[in-house]
Backbone as a ProteinNet text record, in pm:
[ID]
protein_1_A
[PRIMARY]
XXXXXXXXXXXXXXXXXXXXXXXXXXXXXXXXXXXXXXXXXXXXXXXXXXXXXXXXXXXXXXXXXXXXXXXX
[TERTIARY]
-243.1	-264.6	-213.9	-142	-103	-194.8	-187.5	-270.6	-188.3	-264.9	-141.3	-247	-154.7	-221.2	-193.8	-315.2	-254.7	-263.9	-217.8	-203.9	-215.2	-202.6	-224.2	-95.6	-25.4	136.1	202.6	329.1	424.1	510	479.5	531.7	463.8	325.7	270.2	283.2	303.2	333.3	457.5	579.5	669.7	686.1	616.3	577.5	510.2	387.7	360.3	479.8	543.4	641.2	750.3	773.2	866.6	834.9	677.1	579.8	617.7	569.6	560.5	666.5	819.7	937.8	971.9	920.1	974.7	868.9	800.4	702.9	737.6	836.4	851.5	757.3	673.4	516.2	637.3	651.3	705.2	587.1	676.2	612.6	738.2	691.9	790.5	722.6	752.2	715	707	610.1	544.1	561.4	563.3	464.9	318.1	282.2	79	17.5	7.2	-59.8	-111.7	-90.5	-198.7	-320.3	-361.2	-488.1	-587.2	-532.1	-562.8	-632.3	-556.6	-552.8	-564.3	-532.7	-517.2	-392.7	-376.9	-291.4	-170.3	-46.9	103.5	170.4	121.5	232.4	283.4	327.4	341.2	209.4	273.9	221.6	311.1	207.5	262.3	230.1	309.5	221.4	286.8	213.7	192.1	57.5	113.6	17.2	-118.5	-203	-344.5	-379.5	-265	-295.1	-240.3	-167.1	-123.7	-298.3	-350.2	-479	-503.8	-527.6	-618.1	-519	-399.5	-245.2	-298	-308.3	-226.5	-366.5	-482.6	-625.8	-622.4	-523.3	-528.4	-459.3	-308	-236.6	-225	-301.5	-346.6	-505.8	-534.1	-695.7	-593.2	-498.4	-420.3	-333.8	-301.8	-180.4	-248.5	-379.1	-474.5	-361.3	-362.1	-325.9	-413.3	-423.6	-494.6	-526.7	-408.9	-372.5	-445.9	-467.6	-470	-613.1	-580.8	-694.8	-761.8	-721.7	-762.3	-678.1	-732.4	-653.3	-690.6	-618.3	-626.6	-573.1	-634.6	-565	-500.5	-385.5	-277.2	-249
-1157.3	-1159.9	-1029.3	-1049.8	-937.7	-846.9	-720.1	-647.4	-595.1	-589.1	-546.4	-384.4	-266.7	-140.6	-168.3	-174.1	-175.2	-1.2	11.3	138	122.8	260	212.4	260.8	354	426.9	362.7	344.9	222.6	360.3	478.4	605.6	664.7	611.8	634	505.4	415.7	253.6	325	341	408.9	484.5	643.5	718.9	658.4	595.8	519.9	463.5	366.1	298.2	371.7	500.2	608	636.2	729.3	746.7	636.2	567.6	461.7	425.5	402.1	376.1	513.4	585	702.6	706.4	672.3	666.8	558.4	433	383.9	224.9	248.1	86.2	12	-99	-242.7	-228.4	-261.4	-221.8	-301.6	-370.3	-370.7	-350.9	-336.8	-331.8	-459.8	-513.8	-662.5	-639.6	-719.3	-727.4	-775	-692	-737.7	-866.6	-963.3	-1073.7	-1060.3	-1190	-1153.8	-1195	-1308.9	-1306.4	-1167.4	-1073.6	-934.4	-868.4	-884.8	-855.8	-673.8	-601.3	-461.2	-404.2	-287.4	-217.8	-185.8	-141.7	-107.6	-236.9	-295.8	-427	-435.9	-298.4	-329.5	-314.4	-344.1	-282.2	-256	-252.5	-193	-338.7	-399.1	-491.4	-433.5	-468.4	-426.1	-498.5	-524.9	-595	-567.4	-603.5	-562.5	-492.8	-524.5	-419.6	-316.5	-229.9	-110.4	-44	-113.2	-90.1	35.5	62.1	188.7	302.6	323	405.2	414.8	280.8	318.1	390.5	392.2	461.1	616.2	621.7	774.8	863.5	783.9	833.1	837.6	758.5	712.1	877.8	890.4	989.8	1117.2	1127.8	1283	1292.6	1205.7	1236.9	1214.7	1224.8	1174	1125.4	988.2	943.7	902.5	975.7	985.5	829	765.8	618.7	506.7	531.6	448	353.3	188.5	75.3	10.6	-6.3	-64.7	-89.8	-192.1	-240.3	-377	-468	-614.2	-745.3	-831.9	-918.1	-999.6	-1050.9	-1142.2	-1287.4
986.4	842.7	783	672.9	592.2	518.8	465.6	356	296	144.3	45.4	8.8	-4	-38.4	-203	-278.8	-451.6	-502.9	-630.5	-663.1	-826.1	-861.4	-1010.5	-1082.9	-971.4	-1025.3	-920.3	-954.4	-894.7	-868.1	-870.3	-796.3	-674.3	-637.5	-520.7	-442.1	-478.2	-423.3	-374.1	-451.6	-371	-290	-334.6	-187.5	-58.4	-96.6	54.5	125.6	72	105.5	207.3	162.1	218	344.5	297.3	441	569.2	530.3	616.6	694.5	612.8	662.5	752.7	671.7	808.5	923.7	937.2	1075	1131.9	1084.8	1150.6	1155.4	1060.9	995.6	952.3	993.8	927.6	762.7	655.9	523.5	458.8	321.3	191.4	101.4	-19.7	-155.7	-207.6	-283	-310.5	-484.5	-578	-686.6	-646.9	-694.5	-691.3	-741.7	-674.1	-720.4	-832.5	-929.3	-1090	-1045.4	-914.4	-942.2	-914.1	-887.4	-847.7	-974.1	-1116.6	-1210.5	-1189.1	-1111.8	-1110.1	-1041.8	-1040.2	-1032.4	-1144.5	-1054.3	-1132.6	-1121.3	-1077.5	-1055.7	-923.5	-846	-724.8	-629.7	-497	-393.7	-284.5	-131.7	-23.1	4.2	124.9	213.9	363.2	500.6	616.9	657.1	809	877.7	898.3	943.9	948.8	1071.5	1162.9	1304.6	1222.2	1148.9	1124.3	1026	1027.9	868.2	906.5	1039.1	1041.3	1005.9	1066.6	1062	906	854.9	701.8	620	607	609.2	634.9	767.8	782.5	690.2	668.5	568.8	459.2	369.6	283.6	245.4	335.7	356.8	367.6	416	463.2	350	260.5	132.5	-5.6	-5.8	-96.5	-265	-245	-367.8	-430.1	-567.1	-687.5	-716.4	-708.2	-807	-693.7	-582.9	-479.4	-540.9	-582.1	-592.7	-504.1	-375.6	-289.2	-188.9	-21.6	35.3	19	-13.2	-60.5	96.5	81.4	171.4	153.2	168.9	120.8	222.1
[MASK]
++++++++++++++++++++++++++++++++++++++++++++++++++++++++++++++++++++++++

């Protein structure tokens, strides 16, 4: 099962996105579901075995904008 990281700046949706590609996390950039009704519009999505990876980095790059991790 997938998880989508939501955000509220579609400029930290991007930075994650970066992070990630350079470590090497299978990741794309999504639009955010409307039934979500939050965020920038985007997100991150990545698998649910990566959740914890993405928690750490997510806790070590503290993004301000960060809404949740959502399941897709």
């Amino acid at each position: 099962m997938n998880r989508l990281v939501a955000f509220r700046s579609r400029s930290d949706a991007l930075k994650l996105y970066k992070i990630l590609r350079d470590k090497g996390i299978k990741c794309e950039i999504v639009e955010t579901p409307r039934q979500f009704g939050l965020s920038c519009g985007l997100s991150v999505r990545f698998s649910n075995l990566d959740e914890n990876n993405i928690l750490s980095i997510l806790n070590k790059n503290k993004f301000n904008s960060f809404n949740g991790i959502l399941k897709s």
